[in-house]
N, C-alpha and C positions, 0 to 999 in steps of 0.2 A: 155831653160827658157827665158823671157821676163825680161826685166828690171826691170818691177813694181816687179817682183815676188823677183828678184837679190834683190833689196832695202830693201825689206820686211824684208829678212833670213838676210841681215846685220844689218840691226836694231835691231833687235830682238839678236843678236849676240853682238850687240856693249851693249842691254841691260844686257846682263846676263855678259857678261865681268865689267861692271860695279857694278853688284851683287856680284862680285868676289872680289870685292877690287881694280880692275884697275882702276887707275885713266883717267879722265873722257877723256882727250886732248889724251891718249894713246888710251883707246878703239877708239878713234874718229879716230886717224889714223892709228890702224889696220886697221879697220875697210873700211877707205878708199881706202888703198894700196891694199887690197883685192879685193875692189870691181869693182875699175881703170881695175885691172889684171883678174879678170873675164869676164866684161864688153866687154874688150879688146883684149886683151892678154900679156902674160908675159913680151914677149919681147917689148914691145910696153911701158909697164911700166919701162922699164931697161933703155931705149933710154931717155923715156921723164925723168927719175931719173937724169942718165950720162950731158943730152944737157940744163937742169936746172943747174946742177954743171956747166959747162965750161962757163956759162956764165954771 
């Protein structure tokens, strides 16, 4: 999958979470952490989570 495509299915994802009753700042950062870790990879999000904290 391409990016544009990734964006899309999170949007659309962050929309209907918010149809659920999730509040807006939460869907936003599911939504985010998901999309970092697809984008990317897991571990990739673990690192930059960890080397954000120690510093």
């Amino acid at each position: 999958m391409d990016n544009t495509t990734i964006g899309i299915i999170g949007f659309l994802a962050m929309l209907l979470l918010m149809f659920l009753g999730v509040p807006i700042g939460v869907a936003m950062g599911i939504g985010g952490f998901i999309g970092f870790a697809v984008v990317n990879s897991w571990d990739t999000l673990i690192e930059t989570l960890l080397s954000a904290h120690q510093e």
